[in-house]
C-alpha positions as CSV (number, residue, x, y, z in Angstrom):
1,X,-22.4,0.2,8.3
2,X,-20.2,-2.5,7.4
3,X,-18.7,-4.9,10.0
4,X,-15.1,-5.4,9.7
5,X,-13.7,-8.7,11.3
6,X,-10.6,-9.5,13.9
7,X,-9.5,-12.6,14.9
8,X,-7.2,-11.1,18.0
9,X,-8.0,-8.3,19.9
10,X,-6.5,-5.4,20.4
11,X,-5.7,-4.0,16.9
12,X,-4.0,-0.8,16.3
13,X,-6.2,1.7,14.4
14,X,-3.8,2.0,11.5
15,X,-3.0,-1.7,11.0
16,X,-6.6,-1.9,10.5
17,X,-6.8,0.9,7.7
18,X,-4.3,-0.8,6.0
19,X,-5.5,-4.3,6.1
20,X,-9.3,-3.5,5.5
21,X,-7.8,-1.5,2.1
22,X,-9.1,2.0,3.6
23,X,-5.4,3.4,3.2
24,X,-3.4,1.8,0.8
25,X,-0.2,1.2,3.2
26,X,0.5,1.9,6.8
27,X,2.2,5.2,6.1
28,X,-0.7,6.2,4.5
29,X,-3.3,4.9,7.2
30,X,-1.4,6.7,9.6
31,X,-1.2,10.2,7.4
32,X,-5.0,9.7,7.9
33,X,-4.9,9.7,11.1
34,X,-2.6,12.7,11.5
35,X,-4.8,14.6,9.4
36,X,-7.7,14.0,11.5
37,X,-9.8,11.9,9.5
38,X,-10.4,9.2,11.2
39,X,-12.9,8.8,14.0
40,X,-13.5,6.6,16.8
41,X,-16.2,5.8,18.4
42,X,-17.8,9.4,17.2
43,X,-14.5,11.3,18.1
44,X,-11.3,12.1,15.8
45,X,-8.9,10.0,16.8
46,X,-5.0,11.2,16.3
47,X,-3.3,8.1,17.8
48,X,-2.3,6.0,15.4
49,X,-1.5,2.9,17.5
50,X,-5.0,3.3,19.5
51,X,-6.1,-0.4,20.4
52,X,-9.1,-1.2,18.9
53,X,-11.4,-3.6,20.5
54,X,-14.5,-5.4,19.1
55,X,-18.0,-3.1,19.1
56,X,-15.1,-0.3,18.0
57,X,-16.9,1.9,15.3
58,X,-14.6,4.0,13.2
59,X,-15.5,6.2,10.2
60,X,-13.9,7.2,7.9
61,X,-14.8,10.2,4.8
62,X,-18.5,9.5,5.8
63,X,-18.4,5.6,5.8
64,X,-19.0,3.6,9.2
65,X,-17.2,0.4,10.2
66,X,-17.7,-1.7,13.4
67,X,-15.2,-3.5,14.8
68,X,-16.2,-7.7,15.2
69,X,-14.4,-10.4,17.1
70,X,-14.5,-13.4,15.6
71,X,-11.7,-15.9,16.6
């Protein structure tokens, strides 16, 4: 599992797909999401703007990422 770091919580889901380079852009972090392939916290997640918060996993096509506040 890799941690992924925030400086500012909460972050929408797709902002960071985008920024962590899981989806290329926004529009496609958020196709992602519509297409049910994203999961939080061990349930598919279909809101795009859902406010992640540090100790947030999310997976994505079998890889795990937890969410890490560091300011």
């Amino acid at each position: 599992m890799k941690d992924i770091k925030i400086n500012k919580e909460p972050v929408e889901l797709y902002k960071i797909l985008k920024f962590e380079g899981i989806a290329d852009s926004g529009g496609e972090a958020k196709a992602m999401i519509d297409a049910g392939l994203v999961m939080v916290n061990g349930q598919v997640e279909m809101r795009k703007r859902n406010k992640i918060v540090s100790g947030t996993i999310i997976e994505v096509a079998g890889h795990q990422f937890k969410i890490v506040f560091e300011p």
